[in-house]
C-alpha positions as CSV (number, residue, x, y, z in Angstrom):
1,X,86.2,96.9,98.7
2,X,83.9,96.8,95.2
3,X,84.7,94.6,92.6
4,X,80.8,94.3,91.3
5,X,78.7,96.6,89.6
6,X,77.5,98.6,92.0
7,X,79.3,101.9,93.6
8,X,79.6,102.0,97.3
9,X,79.6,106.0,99.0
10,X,80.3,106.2,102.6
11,X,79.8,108.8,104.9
12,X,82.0,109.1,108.4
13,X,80.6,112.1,110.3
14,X,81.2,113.4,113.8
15,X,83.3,110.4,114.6
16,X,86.8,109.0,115.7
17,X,88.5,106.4,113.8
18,X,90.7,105.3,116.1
19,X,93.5,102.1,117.2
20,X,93.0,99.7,113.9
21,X,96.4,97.5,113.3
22,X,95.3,98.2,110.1
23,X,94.2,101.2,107.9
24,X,91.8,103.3,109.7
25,X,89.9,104.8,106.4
26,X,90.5,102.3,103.4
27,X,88.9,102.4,100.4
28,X,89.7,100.2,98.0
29,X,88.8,98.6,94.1
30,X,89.8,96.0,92.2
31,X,90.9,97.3,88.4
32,X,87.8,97.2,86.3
33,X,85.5,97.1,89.8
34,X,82.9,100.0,90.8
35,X,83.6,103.1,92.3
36,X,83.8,103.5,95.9
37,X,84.0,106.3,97.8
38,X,84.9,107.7,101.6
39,X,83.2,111.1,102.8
40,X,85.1,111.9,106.1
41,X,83.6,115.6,107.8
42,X,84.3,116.6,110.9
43,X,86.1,113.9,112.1
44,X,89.3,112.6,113.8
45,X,91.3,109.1,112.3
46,X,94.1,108.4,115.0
47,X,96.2,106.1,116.4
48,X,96.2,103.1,113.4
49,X,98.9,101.0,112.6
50,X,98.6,101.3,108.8
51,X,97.7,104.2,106.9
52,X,95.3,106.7,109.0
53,X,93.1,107.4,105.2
54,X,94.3,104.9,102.1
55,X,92.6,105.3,99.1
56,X,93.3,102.1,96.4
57,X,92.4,101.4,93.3
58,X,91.5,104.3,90.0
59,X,87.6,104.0,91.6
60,X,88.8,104.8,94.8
61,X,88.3,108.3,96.3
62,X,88.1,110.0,99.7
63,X,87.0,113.3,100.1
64,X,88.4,115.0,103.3
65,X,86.7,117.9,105.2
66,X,87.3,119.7,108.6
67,X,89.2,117.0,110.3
68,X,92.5,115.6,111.7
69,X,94.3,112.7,110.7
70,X,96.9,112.4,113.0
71,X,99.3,109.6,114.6
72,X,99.0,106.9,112.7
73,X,101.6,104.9,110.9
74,X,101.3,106.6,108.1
75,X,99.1,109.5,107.4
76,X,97.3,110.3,103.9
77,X,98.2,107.7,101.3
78,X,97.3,106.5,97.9
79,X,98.2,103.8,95.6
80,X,97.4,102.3,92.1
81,X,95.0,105.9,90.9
82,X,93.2,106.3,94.1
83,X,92.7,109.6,94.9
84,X,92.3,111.7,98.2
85,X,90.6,115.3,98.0
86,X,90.7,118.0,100.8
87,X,87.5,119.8,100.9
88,X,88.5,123.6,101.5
89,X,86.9,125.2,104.7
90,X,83.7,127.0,103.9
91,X,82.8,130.1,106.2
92,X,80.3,129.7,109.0
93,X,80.2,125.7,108.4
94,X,80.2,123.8,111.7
């Protein structure tokens, strides 16, 4: 979560997200707070409680690329303007 003035970008690569009893992926602002946002490539976000990927808040985004979100709670969700963004397949990208 950012509620400062600086933005926050993460990057999930080659990894599981797996058994939270909360979100798995959650980014999150406060209204007027900096921008934060989730890069999640070729990776798996399983078996949480909440949301597999939340994104919450208008700053909040979460890019999604070659990767399975699957049995979690709940599975792709956003609230208050946050915004989740598939990243279409590109030929010959591993």
């Amino acid at each position: 979560m950012t509620d400062g003035t600086g933005s926050t970008v993460v990057q999930v690569r080659h990894s599981a997200v797996a058994g939270s009893l909360g979100n798995g992926i959650w980014a999150t602002t406060n209204p007027g707070g900096s921008f934060t946002a989730f890069v999640v490539d070729r990776s798996a976000v399983l078996a949480n409680a909440g949301s597999g990927i939340l994104a919450q808040g208008a700053n909040a985004l979460v890019h999604i690329g070659s990767s399975t979100v699957v049995g979690n709670g709940a599975g792709l969700n956003t609230a208050s303007g946050g915004q989740i963004l598939l990243i279409p397949e590109q030929p010959g990208h591993r």
